[in-house]
N, C-alpha and C positions, 0 to 999 in steps of 0.2 A: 268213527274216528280211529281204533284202535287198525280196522284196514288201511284207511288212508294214511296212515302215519307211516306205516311201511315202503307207502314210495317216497318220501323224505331221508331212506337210509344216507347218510354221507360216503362216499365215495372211500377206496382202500386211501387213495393217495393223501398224503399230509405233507406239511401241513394245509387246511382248507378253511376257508374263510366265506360264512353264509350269512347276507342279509336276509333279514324279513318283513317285510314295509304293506303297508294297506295305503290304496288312491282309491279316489272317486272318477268316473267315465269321464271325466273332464280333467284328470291328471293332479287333481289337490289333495293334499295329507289329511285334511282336518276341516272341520268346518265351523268356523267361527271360532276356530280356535283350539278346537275340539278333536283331539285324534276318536275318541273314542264316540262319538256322534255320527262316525262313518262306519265303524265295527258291529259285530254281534255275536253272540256264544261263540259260535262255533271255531269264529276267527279267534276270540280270546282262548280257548282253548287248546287248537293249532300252535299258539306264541307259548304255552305251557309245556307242550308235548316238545317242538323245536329246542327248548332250552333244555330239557332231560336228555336232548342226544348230545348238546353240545357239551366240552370241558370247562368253557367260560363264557360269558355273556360282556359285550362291547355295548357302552353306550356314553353317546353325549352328555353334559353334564344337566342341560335344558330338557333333553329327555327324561334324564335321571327326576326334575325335580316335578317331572308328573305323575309320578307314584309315590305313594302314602310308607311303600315297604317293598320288600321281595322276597319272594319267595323260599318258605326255609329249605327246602329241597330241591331247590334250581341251583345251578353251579354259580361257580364266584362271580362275582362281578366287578368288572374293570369300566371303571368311569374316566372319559376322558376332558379334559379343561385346564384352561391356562390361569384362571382366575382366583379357581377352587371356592367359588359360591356356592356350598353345600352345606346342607345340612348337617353339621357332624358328630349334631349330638338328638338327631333324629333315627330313626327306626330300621332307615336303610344302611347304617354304622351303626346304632346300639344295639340294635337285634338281630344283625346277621348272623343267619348260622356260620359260614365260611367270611372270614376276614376280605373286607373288600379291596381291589386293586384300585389305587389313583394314578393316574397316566398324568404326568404336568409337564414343566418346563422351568427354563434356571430362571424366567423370569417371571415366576412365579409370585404371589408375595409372602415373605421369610414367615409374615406368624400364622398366614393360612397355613403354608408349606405346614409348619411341626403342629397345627390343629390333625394335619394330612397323616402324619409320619405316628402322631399315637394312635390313630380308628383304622388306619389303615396300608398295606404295605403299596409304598410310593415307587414310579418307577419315574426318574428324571430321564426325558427323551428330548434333544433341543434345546435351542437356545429361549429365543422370543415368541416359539409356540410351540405345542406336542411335536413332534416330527413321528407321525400317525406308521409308517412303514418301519422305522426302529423300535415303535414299543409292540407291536405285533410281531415284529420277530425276537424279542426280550420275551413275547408272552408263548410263545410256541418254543422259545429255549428252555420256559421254566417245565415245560410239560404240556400246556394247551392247546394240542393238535388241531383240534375241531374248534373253530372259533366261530361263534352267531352275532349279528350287529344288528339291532337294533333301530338303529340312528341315533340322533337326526338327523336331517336332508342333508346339514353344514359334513356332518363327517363320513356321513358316509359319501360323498363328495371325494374326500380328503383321502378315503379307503380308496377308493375307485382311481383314482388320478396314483396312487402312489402302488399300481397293480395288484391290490389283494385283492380285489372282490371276483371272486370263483363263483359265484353262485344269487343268482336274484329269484327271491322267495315274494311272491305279491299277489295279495287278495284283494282282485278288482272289487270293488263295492259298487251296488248298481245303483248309485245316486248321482244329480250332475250338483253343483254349488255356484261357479263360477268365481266371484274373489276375486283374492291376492294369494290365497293358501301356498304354499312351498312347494315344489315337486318331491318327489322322492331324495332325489339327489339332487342340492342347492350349493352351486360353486363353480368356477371358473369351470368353462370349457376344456376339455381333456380329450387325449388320443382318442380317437371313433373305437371302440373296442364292443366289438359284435359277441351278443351270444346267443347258445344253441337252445332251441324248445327241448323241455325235457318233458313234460306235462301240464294239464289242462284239467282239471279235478273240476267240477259244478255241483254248486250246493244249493240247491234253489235258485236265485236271481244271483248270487256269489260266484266267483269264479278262483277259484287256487293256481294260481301258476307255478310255472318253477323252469328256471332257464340258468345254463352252466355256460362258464365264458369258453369262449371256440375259439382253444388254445391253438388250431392251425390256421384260424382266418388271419389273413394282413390288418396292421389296422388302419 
């Protein structure tokens, strides 16, 4: 791992914005519900070592509420949500090492909002929902060049349509499921925006990809 990680370096240029998503041969997140039913070591791993390069960690708030905690030595994390259905006096706000970011909207509701505003430092982006390309550049005004997303499919969606997404990090998993499951990226149709193979890493039946958007292709 400690080889492979080196072709992960992020690029000089900032700021730079890297998903990291796990599908099954037949294009679903999860199976039965289940992101991590699709996964194994190696890929949880990879999601640990990514967050050590990054300055912060981007995630949906439906993402957020499928972990227990985070990690005390991964960098901050910015949770994005209009509703603020979070835990906020659970493990991933009471035991943060770094103070976590809440990304909302003014229409927010008032007593989640100051649940929001004491666990954590809030960035108001929008009216009726995040405006996902404003608080990404609030988050690389504060200091957070290198940004990693997480998801979910809904925002990263929302990343992608509003020109952040630099970089798709994706570990095929070699199962099929069939379903309803989500794609990676769940959301209205957006510009065709092609990108470039960067690598092809095989870990047994695994595959690591890793593709940078092809800043000269038309889109």
């Amino acid at each position: 791992m400690d080889a492979m990680i080196e072709a992960y370096a992020y690029p000089d240029r900032t700021p730079w914005l890297r998903a990291n998503m796990i599908m099954t041969l037949d294009g679903g997140i999860q199976y039965k519900g289940n992101t991590s039913a699709i996964g194994y070591p190696a890929d949880w791993e990879l999601m640990q070592r990514l967050r050590m390069l990054a300055d912060v960690v981007v995630m949906g708030a439906t993402t957020v509420r499928e972990y227990d905690a985070f990690p005390a030595d991964a960098p901050p994390l910015a949770i994005v949500s209009r509703s603020l259905d979070l835990d906020f006096d659970g493990p991933i706000f009471d035991k943060a090492h770094r103070r976590p970011i809440v990304i909302t909207c003014e229409a927010a509701p008032p007593d989640r909002l100051r649940l929001a505003e004491d666990r954590a430092d809030v960035l108001i982006c929008g009216s009726a929902s995040a405006d996902i390309g404003r608080a990404l550049s609030e988050l690389t005004a504060r200091g957070h060049q290198r940004l990693l997303c997480e998801g979910g499919p809904t925002l990263l969606a929302e990343v992608a349509a509003a020109g952040w997404l630099h970089e798709l990090c994706l570990t095929l998993s070699p199962v099929i499921t069939a379903g309803d499951a989500a794609r990676i990226l769940d959301g209205p149709v957006i510009d065709l925006q092609r990108m470039r193979f960067q690598h092809a890493i095989p870990d047994g039946d695994y595959l690591f990809l890793r593709y940078l958007k092809d800043e000269g292709a038309a889109g």
